[in-house]
C-alpha positions in Angstrom: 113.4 94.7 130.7 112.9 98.4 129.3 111.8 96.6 126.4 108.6 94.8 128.4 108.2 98.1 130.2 107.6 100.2 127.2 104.9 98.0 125.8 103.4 98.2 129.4 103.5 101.9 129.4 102.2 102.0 126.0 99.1 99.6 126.9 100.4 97.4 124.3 100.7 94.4 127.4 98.4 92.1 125.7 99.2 92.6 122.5 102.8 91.8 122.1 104.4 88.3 122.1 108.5 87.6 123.2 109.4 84.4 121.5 112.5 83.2 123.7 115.6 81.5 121.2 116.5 79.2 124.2 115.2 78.1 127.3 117.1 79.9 129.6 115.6 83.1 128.5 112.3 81.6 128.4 112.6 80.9 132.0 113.8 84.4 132.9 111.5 85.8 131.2 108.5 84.5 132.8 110.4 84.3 136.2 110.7 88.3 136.0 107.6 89.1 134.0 104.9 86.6 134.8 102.2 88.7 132.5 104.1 88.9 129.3 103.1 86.7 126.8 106.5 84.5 126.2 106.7 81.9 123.9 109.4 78.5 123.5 109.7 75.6 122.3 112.2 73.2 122.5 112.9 72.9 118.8 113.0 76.0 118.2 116.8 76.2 117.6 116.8 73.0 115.5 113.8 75.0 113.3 116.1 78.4 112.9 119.3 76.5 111.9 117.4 74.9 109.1 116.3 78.1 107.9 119.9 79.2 108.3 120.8 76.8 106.8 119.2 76.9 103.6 119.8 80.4 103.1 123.6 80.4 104.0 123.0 83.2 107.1 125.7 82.7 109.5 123.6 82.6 112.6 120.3 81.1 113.5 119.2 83.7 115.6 119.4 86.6 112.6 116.6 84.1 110.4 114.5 83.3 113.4 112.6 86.9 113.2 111.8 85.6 109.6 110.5 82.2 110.0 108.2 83.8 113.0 106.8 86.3 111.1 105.9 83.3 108.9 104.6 81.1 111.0 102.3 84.3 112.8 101.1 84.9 108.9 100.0 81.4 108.4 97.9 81.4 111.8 96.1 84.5 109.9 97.5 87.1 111.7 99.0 91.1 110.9 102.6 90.6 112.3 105.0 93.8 113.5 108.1 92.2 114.1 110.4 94.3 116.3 114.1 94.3 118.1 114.6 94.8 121.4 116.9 97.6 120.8 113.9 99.4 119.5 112.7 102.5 121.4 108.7 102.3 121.3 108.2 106.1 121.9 104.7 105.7 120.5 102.4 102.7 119.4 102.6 102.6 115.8 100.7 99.4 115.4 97.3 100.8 114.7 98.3 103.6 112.2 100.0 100.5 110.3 97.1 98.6 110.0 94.8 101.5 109.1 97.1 102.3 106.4 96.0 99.8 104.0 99.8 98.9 103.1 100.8 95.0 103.1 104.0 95.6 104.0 106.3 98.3 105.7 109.8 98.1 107.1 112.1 100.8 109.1 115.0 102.3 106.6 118.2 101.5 106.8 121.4 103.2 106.6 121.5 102.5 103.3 118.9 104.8 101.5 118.3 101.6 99.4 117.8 99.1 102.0 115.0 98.5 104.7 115.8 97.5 108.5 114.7 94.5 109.6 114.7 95.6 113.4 111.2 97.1 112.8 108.8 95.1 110.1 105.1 95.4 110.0 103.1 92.6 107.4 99.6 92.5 106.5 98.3 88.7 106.5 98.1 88.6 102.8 99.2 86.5 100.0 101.5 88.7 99.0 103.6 88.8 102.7 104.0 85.3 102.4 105.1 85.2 99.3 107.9 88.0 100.6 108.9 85.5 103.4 108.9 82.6 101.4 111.2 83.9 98.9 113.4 85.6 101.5 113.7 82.6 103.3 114.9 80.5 100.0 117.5 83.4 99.3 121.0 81.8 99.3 123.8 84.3 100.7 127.3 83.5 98.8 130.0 82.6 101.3 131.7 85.7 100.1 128.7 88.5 100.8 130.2 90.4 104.0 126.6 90.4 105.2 125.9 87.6 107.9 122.2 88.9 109.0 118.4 88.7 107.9 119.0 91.8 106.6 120.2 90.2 102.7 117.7 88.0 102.7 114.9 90.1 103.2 116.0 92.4 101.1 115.7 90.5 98.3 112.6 88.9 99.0 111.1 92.9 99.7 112.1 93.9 96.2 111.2 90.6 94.3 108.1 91.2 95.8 107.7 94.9 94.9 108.4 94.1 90.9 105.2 91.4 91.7 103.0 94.8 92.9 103.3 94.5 96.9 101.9 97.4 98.2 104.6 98.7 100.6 106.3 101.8 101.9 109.9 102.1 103.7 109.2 104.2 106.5 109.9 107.8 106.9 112.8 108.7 109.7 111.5 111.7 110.8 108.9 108.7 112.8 110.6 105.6 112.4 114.2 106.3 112.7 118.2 104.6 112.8 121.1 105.6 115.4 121.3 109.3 115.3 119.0 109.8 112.3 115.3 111.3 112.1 114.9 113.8 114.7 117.1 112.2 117.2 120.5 113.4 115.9 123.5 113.4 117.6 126.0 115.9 116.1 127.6 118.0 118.9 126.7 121.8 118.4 127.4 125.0 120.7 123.6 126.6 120.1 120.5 124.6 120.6 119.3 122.8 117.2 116.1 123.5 115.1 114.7 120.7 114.3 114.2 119.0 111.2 111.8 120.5 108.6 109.8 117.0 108.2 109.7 117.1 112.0 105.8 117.2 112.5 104.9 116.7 108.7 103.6 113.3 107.5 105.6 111.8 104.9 104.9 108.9 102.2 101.2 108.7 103.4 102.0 107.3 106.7 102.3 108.8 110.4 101.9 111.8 111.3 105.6 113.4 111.4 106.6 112.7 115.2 108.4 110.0 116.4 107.3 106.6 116.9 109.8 104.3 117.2 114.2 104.6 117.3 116.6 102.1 116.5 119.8 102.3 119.2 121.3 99.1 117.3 124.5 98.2 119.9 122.5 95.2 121.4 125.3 92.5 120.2 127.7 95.0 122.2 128.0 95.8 125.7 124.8 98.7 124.9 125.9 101.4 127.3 126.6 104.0 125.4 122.6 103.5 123.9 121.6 103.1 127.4 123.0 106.2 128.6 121.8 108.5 125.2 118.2 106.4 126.6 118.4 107.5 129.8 119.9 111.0 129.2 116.5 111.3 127.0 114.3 110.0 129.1 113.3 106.9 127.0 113.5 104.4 129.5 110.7 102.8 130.8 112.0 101.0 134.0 112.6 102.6 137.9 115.8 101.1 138.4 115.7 102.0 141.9 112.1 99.9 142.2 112.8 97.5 139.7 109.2 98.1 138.6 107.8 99.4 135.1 107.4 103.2 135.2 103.8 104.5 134.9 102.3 107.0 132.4 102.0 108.4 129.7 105.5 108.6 127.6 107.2 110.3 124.6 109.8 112.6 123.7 109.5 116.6 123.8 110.4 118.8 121.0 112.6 120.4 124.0 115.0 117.4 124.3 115.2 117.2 120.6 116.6 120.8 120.6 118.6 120.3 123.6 120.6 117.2 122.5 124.1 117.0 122.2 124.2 120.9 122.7 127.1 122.4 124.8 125.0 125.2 125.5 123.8 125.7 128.9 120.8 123.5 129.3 121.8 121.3 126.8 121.6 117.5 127.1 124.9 115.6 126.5 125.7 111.9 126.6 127.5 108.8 125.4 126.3 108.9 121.7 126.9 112.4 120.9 130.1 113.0 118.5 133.3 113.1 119.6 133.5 116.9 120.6 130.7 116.5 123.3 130.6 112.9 124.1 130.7 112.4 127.4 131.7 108.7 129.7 128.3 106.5 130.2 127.9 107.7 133.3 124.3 106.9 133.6 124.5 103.6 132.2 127.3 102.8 134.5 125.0 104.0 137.9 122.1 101.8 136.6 124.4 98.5 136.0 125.6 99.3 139.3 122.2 99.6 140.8 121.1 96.4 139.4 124.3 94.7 140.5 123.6 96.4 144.1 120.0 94.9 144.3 121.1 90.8 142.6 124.0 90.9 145.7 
């Protein structure tokens, strides 16, 4: 739902499509949010385990975001594929496209590896040719890695010895759990921010944030719903039910002011052990929601 609601808030309404693995969330989906664009179809599941299939990926469901972004390329389309544990602070979409890159991806934990939670392709030959050798990647049984994340890889740097024109992201905009300018280290003073904070990096953005992985959605996601809340990144009145209006985005103020002790500071679920606090805001808005389905 805060997902929906960000795009909403972000005017982005008509210009995103949910593509539903099953057709139980399909029906929810439209059910709750009859002017989002939702897309299913029956075969879809048959489809991503034939991708999975041939590329050895444990589960359908980590190829699918692949084999879309394929099939969106091939109707002659620009494709930014995202997660729904991704924060959309700012619309990035444009600044994409005007950058004249074919392909651009989110960084990973790994200073070697890109993210797949946050993906932006130009329709060109070139992103095709990406997808099509990621998708014929085969995983050994032995690789610890069960995701689209492998696969990709290896398609993103065959690709880059052919000449793709790409970029991995910089954090200080696009960042991971606790990376970027969202860091969640417990300190007694305020912090300073980081010195990239407001500088544009690699040719791309302009130094603020635009978009913040919480990963945690294959968990229970309180503990990211909480450091959300505590930041005020979500984009749903859970008292209303509704989608929250205005503009959004994150102060320089918070950024100082998380996971700090001092007076003022803002403390949650996510900050380190010293200053970690219970999800306490994540537990009032599950029991909220619980309150109104009764």
């Amino acid at each position: 739902m805060n997902f929906i609601c960000s795009f909403e808030r972000l005017g982005m309404s008509k210009r995103f499509v949910l593509f539903a693995a099953d057709k139980n969330a399909y029906d929810g989906l439209v059910r709750n949010f009859p002017d989002a664009t939702v897309i299913f179809h029956p075969h879809v599941r048959k489809f991503a385990q034939a991708m999975a299939d041939r590329t050895n990926v444990m589960f359908f469901s980590r190829v699918l975001k692949l084999a879309v972004a394929q099939i969106l390329l091939d109707t002659g389309r620009d494709v930014l594929i995202t997660d729904t544990d991704i924060a959309w602070i700012r619309d990035s979409s444009e600044v994409l496209h005007e950058s004249g890159l074919d392909f651009a991806a989110m960084p990973d934990s790994c200073a070697h590896d890109i993210n797949s939670g946050f993906v932006y392709y130009r329709n060109v030959p070139q992103t095709r040719d990406l997808l099509h050798m990621s998708l014929s990647t085969w995983r050994e049984s032995w690789f610890c890695g069960d995701n689209d994340q492998y696969v990709l890889n290896c398609g993103w740097k065959r690709a880059a010895i052919k000449g793709l024109n790409y970029r991995v992201l910089p954090a200080n905009s696009w960042s991971t759990r606790c990376t970027g300018s969202i860091r969640c280290t417990c300190t007694s003073s305020f912090k300073s921010v980081d010195d990239t904070y407001g500088r544009k990096m690699f040719g791309v953005g302009d130094g603020y944030p635009y978009a913040y992985h919480t990963y945690g959605m294959t968990a229970n996601y309180k503990n990211e719903l909480d450091m959300l809340t505590a930041l005020d990144m979500v984009d749903v009145d859970f008292q209303t039910g509704q989608c929250k209006k205005g503009p959004k985005s994150i102060s320089l103020d918070t950024l100082v002011k998380q996971c700090s002790t001092q007076e003022g500071g803002i403390v949650h679920a996510m900050c380190s052990d010293s200053c970690k606090t219970e999800p306490v805001r994540a537990e009032a808005i599950v029991a909220s929601l619980e309150s109104r389905l009764a």
